[in-house]
N, C-alpha and C positions, 0 to 999 in steps of 0.2 A: 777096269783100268781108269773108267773118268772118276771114281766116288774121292778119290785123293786130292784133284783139283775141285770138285765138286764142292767138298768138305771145307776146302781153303778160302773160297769163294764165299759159302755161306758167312764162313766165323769173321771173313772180310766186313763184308757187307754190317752183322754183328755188332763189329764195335766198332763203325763209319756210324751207323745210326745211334748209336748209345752216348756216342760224343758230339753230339748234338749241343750247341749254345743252349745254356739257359733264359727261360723267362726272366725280365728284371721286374724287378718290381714296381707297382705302378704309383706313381706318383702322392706324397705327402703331401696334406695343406693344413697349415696352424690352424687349428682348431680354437685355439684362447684368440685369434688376430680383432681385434674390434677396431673401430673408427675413433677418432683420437675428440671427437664432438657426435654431442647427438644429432640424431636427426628431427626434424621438427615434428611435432607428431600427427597423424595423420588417423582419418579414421579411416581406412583399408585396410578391411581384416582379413580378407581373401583374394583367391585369383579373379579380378574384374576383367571383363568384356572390353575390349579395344585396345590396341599403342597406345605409348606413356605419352606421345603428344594429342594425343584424342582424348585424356586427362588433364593434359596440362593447362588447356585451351579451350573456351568455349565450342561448342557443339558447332556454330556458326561458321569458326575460322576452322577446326576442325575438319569439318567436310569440304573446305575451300583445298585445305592442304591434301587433301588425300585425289582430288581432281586434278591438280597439277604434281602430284607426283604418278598419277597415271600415266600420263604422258610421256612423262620420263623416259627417253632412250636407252640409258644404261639402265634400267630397273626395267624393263622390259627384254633385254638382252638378258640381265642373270636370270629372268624367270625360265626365258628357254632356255639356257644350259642348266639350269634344275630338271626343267623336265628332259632334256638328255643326259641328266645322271639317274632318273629316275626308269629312265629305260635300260642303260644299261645295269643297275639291278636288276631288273625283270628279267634280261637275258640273262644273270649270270642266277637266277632262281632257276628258269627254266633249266637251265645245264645239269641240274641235277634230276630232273625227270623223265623219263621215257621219250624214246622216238619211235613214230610209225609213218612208215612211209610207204605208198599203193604208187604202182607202175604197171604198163598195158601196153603191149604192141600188134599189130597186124603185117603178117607181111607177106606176098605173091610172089612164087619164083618157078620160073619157066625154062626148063633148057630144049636146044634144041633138039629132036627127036622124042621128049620125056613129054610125057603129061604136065600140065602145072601143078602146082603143091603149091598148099595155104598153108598158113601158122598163124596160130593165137598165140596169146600168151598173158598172164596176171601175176603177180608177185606181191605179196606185202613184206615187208622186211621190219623190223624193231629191234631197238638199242635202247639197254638200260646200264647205266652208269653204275657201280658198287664203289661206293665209297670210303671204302673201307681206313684209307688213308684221314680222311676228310679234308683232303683238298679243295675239294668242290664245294663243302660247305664254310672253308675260310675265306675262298675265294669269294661265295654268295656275301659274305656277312662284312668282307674289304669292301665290296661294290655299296651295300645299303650304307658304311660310314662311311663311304665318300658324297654319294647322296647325300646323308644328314650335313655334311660340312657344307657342301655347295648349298642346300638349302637355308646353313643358319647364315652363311656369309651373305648371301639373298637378303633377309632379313638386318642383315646387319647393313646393308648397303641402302635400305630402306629408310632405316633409322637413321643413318649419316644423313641423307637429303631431308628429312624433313626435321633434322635440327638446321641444317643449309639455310632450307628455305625457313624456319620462324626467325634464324638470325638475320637474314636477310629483311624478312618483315618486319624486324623490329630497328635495324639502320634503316630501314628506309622514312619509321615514324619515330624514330630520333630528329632526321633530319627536318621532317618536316614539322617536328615540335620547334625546332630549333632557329626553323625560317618565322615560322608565327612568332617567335618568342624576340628576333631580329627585326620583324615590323612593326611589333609595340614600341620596339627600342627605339628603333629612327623616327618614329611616328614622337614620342616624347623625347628626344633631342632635337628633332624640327625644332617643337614648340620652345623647347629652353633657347635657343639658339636666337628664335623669334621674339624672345623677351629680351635676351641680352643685347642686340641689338639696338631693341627699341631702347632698352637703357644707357647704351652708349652713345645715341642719338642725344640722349639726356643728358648726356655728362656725369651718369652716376654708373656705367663700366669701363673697363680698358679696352685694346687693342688687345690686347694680350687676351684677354675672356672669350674675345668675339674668335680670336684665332683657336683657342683651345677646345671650343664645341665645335668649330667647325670641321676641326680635326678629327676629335670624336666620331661625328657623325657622317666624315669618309669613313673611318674605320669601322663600322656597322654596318654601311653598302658594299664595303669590300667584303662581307663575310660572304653577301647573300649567293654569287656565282657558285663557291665552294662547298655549301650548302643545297645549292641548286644539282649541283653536279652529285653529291653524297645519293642524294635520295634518287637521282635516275638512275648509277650506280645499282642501289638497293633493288629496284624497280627490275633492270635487266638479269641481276641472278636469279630472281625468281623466275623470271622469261626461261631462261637458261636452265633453268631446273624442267621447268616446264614445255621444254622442246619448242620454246621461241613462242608458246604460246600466250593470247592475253593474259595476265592473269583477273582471277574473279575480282569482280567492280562491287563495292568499296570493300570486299569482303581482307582484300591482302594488300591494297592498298589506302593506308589507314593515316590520318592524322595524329591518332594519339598511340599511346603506348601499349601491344596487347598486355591484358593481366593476365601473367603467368603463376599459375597455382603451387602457392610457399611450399604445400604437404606434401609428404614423403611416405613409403611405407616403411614400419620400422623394421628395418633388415640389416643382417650381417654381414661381413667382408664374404661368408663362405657362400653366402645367397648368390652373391655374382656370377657362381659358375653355371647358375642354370639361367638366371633374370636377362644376362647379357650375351646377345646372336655372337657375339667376334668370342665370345670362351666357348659357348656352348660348340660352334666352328669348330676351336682348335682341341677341345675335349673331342667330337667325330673324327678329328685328321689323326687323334691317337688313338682310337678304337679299329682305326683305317690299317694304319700302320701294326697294330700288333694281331689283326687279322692276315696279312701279308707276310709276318714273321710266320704266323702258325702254316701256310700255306708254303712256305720255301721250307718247314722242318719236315710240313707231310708229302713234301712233293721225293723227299726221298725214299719210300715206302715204296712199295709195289702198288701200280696201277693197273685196275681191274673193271673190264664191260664186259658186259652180255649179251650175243646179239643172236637174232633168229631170222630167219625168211623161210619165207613158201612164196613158190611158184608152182602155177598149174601151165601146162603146154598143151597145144592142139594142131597138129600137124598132120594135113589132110585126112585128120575124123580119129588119126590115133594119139587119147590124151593121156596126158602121162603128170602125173606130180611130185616137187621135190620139195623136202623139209629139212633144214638144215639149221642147227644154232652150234652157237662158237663164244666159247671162254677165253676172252684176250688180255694177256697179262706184259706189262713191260716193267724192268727191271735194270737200273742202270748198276753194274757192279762195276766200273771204273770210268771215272770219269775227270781224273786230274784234280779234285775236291774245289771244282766248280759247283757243286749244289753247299755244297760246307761253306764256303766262301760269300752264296748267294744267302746262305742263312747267320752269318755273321753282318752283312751290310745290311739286309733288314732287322737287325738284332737293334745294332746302332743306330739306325732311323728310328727306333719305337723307343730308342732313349732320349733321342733326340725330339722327339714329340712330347716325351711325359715331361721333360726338364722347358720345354717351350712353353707349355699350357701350364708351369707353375710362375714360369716368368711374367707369361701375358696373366695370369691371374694377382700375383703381385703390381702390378703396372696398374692396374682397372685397379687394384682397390686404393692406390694412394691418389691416381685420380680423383676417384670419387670423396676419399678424404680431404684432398686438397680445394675440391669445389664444396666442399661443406664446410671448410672453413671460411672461403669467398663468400660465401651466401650469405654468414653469419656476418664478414666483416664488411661488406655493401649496407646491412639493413644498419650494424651500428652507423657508420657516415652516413646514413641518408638520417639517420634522426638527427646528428649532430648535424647537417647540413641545414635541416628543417629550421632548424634553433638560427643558426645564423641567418639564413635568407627572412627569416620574420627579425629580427634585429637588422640585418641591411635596408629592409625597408622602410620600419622603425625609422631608422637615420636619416633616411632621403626624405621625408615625410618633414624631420624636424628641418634640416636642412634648408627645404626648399620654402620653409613656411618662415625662418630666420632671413635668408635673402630676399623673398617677395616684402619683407617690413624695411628692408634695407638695414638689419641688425649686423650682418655679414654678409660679405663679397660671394663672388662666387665659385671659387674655388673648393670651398665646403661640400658645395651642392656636388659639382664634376667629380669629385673624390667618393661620394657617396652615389650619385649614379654608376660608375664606373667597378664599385664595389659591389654595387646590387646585381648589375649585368652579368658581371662574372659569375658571382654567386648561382644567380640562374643559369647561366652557362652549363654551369658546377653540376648542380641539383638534376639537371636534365640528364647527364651522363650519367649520374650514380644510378637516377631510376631505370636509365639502358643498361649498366652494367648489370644491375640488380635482373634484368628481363635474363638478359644473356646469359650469365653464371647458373639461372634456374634451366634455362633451356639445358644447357651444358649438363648439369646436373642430371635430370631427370634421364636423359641419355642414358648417363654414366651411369646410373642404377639400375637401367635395362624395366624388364615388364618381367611379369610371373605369365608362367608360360602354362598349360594344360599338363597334366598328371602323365596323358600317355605319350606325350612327345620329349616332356623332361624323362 
């Protein structure tokens, strides 16, 4: 009488599983997509030993920065939640292997008028999982790509700070190029000031002359507080980087400008997806996601373990032993198409992941186009910069060697210091932008990573 609903149930169940969401497909990337500029050429033919900023940078400042990014609170935070993603892989590995488990009791009981009676007892029990669905290993293989995501984000959170901290070390010797470059300044408007003077003491300047340098040369002492302030500014995010700590003497606190290294390796838009921590991230959050799919399609299958025990008994001298194993199977055949439901919402998250990780892969490479066109167009202004600041000087030169004969006033000369200053002003920021745009850069093209981890 049951084989009728029996029968119903099965061909149920049938085509509940057979209408199961499809896989989508996993994500296209233009393969023709190139950089709209080359890159400068670079002899790195292979994957080298160390972070792009331990290339970028002398060996010196290098190991300064890798000291104070040790410290780092947040970079020492995602290391631990790496390694509690890394455990929770290893549980979710373990789950697919055997259990055995040993249990022992002893126990005295007396009644009244009875003899006392003893009991032993020993049992081992074990459970092995049949994965027959393979639940358990979508489940294992969601856990390791969430691991790899939490790990490349680690790395990418690494990289963030120590582009932080060189941009920071390089305002900090902006500024203070900038403050040297503001005491030569006042240092020769003193002395013009001190000539003018004396010339008008002569009768050969004005009021007007005596007024206009002196003017000037407020304007050069008013620079130096904000100046002052820029580079302690620069000083404290490093601190800050480095969990308030000093940072290394003179190694990060520097007067001149670090050289940061032009060369690039020559690579393509598609290289990004493995060079840069934040895609290779969000490439694991979609291997995450369509491991979770696969695991809400098997969790509709029949689940199946296999478990065994033995116990031995001893109960006042007579022992006795049982052996027992058990095939346990569950089977949801109605369920309101909550598990159908549960594999359409992971359906659309593992769309939602491959359509993310082509967005975030589009975004990283116009950046990186975008700082390779900055690169390029810092180096042309700083040579036409070069050009001008040796002709500003040029002028001040003729300038001041026309007014010291008394051929002309002084007006010539304050036009032409005033243009040199700038000029240098100028010159100073292209050479920081030029640090900066490289720093940014070498970021934005990430490192070549090891065979077995790409």
């Amino acid at each position: 009488m049951l084989r009728g609903p029996v029968l119903f149930s099965a061909s149920t169940l049938l085509v509940a599983c057979g209408s199961a969401p499809q896989r989508p497909a996993p994500p296209v990337f233009n393969g023709d997509s190139a950089f709209t500029i080359d890159l400068p050429d670079s002899d790195e033919t292979g994957p080298s030993q160390g972070a792009w900023w331990q290339r970028s940078v002398t060996s010196r400042i290098a190991n300064a920065l890798d000291g104070v990014l040790a410290a780092n609170p947040a970079l020492r935070r995602a290391d631990a939640e790496t390694e509690a993603a890394r455990a929770v892989w290893r549980q979710a590995e373990a789950e697919l292997g055997p259990a055995l488990n040993v249990d022992g009791s002893v126990g005295v009981q007396k009644v009244s008028g009875e003899r006392r009676s003893t009991s032993r007892s020993i049992g081992i029990a074990g459970e092995l999982p049949i994965d027959v669905s393979g639940a358990l290993a979508a489940q294992r293989d969601a856990a390791r790509a969430t691991y790899d995501a939490v790990a490349a984000d680690t790395a990418q959170l690494r990289s963030d700070l120590a582009r932080d901290l060189l941009l920071a070390v390089i305002d900090g010797a902006e500024a203070r190029q900038r403050r040297q470059l503001l005491d030569a300044q006042i240092a020769l408007a003193s002395r013009l000031l001190s000539l003018i003077e004396l010339r008008f003491t002569q009768g050969l300047a004005s009021s007007v002359d005596v007024l206009q340098q002196r003017d000037q040369l407020a304007s050069l002492r008013q620079q130096l507080p904000a100046t002052e302030l820029d580079a302690r500014r620069a000083d404290n995010r490093v601190r800050q980087i480095g969990g308030l700590q000093k940072p290394p003497e003179p190694t990060l606190t520097m007067d001149d400008l670090p050289d940061i290294n032009g060369r690039f390796a020559p690579i393509q838009p598609r290289d990004l997806l493995l060079r840069r921590a934040d895609l290779r991230a969000a490439n694991a959050r979609l291997r995450a996601a369509d491991a979770r799919f696969a695991t809400a399609l098997a969790e509709r299958w029949p689940q199946l373990s296999l478990s065994a025990s033995g116990i031995t008994r001893a109960l006042s001298g007579d022992v006795s032993t049982i052996i027992s194993a058990a095939l346990d199977a569950s089977l949801t055949l109605f369920d309101g198409g909550r598990k159908l439901a549960v594999a359409d919402q992971r359906r659309a998250e593992l769309v939602a992941a491959g359509e993310q990780l082509i967005d975030d892969w589009i975004a990283a490479v116009i950046d990186a186009d975008d700082l390779l066109l900055a690169e390029a167009s810092v180096r042309d202004r700083i040579d036409l910069s070069q050009q001008r600041l040796d002709t500003a000087e040029a002028l001040l030169k003729a300038a001041q060697r026309r007014f010291e004969r008394g051929v002309s006033d002084y007006l010539p000369v304050l036009e032409a210091l005033r243009s040199l200053q700038q000029q240098q002003r100028d010159h100073i920021a292209l050479l920081a932008e030029l640090a900066r745009t490289r720093v940014r850069l070498h970021r934005a093209l990430g490192e070549p990573v090891a065979t077995e981890a790409a």
